[in-house]
VOGU-3710 file (C-alpha; in Angstrom, 3 decimals, decimal comma):
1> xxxxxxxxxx> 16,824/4,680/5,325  15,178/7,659/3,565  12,032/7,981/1,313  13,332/9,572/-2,139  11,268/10,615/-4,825  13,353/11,339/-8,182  10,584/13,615/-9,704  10,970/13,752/-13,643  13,606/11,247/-15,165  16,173/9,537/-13,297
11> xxxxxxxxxx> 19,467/10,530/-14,431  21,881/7,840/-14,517  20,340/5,094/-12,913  20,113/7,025/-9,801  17,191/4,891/-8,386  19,076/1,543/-8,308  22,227/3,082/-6,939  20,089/4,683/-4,348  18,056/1,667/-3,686  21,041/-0,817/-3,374
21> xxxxxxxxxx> 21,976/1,900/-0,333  18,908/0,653/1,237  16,847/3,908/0,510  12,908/3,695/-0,425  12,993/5,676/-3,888  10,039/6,931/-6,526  10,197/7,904/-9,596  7,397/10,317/-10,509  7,414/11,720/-14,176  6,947/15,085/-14,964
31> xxxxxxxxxx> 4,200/15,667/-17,539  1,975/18,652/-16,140  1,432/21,519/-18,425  3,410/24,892/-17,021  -0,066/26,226/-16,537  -1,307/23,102/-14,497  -0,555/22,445/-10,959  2,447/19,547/-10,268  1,533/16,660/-8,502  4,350/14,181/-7,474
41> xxxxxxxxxx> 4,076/13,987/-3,639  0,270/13,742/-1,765  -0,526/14,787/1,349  0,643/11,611/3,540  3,346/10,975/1,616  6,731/10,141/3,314  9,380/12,124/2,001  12,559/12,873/3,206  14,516/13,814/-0,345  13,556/15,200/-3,440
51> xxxxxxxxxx> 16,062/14,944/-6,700  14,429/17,215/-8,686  15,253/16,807/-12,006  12,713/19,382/-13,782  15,717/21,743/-15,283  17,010/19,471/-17,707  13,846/19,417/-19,757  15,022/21,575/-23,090  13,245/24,920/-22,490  13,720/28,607/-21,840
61> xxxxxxxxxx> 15,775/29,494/-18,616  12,068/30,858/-17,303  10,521/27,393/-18,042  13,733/25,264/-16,383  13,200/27,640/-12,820  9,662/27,621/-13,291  9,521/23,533/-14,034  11,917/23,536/-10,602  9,970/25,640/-8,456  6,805/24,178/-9,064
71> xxxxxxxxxx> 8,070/20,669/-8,805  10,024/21,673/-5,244  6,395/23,472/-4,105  4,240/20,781/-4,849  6,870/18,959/-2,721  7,764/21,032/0,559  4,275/19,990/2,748  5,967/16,507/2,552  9,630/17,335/2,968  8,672/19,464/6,001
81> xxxxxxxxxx> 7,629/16,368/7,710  10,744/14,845/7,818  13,497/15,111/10,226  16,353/16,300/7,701  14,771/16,834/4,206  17,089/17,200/1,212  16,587/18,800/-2,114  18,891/17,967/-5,015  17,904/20,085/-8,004  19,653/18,136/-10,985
91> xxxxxxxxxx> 21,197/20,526/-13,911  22,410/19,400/-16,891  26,370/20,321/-17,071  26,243/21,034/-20,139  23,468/23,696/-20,391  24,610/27,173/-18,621  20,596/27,420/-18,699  20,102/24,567/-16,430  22,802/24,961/-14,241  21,771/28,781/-14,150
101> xxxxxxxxxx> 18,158/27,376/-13,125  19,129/25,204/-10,549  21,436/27,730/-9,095  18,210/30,499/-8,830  16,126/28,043/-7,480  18,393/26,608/-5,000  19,316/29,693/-3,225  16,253/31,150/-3,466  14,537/28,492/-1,627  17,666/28,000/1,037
111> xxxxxxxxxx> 16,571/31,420/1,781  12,729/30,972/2,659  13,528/27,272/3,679  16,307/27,381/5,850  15,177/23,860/7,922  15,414/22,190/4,285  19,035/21,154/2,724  18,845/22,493/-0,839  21,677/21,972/-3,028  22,714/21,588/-6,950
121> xxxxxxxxxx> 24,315/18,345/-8,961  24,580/17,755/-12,076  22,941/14,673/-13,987  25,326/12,396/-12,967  23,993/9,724/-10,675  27,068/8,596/-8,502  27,150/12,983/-7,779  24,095/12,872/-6,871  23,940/10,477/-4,496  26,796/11,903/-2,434
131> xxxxxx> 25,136/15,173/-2,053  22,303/12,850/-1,194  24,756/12,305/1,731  22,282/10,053/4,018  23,265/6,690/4,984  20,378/4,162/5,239
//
């Protein structure tokens, strides 16, 4: 079973699908300012996937990474502590922005996160939850 925070809105239904799998899910809206810091995940918070759906808000392509970045930072102290953390960043298909976004931010994080699963879906919830990939 895996603790999964869907941080901003939850595409699809995605927490009931992921709950009747027997996974522990959050949903944490996004409403900090780009200029204020992002809390979604404390300190002792278990957390062992993020679906980070901060891209699809309808902004510049500099806002959607930025929104996704932030969102994923605030996160990491959290998703370090688990045993396999996963990072879904969700991109709306049908925005080259937010797919762009979610691309930048994805491999740019693999990179300095290599111990953390980071990967790209679009809004669709039954996608998501198979790059979710964890069995409860």
């Amino acid at each position: 079973m895996a603790s999964v925070l869907i941080a901003g809105a939850d595409p699809g239904g995605l927490a009931g699908l992921l709950e009747q799998s027997g996974h522990t899910v959050r949903v944490a809206p996004l409403d900090a300012a780009p200029d204020e810091p992002v809390a979604v995940a404390g300190e002792s918070d278990e957390l062992d996937v993020l679906v980070n759906t901060a891209g699809l808000a309808p902004e510049t392509f500099q806002a959607k990474v930025a929104g996704l970045a932030r969102t994923l930072q605030a996160c990491l102290p959290a998703l370090e502590r688990s045993a396999a953390p996963v990072v879904v960043n969700v991109s709306d298909p049908g925005s080259p922005l937010s797919e762009a976004a979610a691309r930048v931010v994805e491999v740019e994080y693999a990179k300095a996160f290599p111990g953390v699963r980071i990967s790209t879906s679009g809004d669709d919830a039954a996608s998501i939850v198979r790059v979710v990939g964890r069995e409860p």
